[in-house]
C-alpha positions in Angstrom: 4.9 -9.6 -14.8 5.3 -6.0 -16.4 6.1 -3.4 -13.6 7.3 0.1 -13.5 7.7 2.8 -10.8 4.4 5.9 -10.4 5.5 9.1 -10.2 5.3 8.2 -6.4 8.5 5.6 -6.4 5.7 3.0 -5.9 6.1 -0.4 -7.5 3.1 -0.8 -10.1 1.5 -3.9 -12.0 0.8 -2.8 -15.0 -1.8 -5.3 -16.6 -4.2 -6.0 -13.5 -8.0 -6.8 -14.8 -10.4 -5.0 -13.5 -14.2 -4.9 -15.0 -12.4 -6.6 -18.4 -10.5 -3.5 -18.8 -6.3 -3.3 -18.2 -5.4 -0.9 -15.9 -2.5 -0.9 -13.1 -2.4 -2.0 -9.4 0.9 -1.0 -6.6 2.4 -4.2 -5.7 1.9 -3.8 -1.7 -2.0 -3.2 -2.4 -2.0 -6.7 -4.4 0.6 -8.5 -1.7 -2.4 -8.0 1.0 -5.3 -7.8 -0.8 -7.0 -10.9 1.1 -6.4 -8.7 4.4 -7.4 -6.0 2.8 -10.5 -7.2 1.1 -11.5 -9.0 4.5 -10.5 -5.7 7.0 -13.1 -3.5 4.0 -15.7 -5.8 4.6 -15.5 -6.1 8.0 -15.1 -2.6 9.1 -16.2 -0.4 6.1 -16.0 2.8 7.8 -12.3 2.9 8.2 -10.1 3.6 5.8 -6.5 0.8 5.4 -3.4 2.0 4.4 -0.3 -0.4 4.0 3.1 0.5 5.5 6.1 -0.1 4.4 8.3 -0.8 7.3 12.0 -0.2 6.1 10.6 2.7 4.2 11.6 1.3 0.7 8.5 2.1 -1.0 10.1 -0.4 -3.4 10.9 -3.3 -0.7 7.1 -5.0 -0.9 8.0 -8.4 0.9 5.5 -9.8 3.2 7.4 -9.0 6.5 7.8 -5.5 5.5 4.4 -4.7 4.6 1.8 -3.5 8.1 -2.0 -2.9 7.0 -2.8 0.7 9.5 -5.5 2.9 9.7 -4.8 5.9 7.4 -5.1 8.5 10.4 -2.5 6.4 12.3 0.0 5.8 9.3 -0.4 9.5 8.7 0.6 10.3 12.6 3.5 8.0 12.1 5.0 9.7 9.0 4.4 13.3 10.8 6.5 12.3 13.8 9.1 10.6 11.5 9.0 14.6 9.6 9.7 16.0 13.2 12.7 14.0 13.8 14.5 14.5 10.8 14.2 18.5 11.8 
C-alpha cells in the first residue's frame, strides 16, 4: 500500500480506484467507509466528519476514529482552541 502525508498531516492512499481512474483516499475516510456509506444513505442531509480521538491525525486505528456531525466536530475543535488560550 503506497501512502504519503497531504499538505494537512493526513495519512493518504495513494492508488484508490475510483470511475477507472487512480486518484488518492485519507486513510480514516477508507477505515469507516461502511459507516460512512450507510450514515450518507440513511441521513443525506447531514454532513459526517471522522474524529481522530488522540488528535494524531496520523493514529487512524479503529478505536481512535469517531464518525460526528461536521457542526459538532467543528464545536469540539473551537472549545479545544479556547483552552489552549
Amino acid at each position: 500500500m503506497k501512502t504519503r502525508l497531504d499538505e494537512k498531516g493526513y495519512l493518504v492512499y495513494c492508488g484508490y480506484r475510483k470511475n477507472n481512474e487512480l486518484s488518492e483516499r485519507k486513510v480514516h475516510r477508507i477505515v469507516l467507509k461502511p459507516l460512512l456509506d450507510y450514515l450518507h444513505y440513511k441521513y443525506s442531509e447531514i454532513t459526517w466528519v471522522v474524529h481522530h480521538k488522540n488528535r494524531i491525525k496520523t493514529d487512524n486505528r479503529f478505536e481512535n476514529l469517531q464518525i460526528m456531525i461536521k457542526e459538532h466536530h467543528d464545536q469540539l475543535h473551537i472549545e479545544a482552541m479556547k483552552k489552549k488560550t
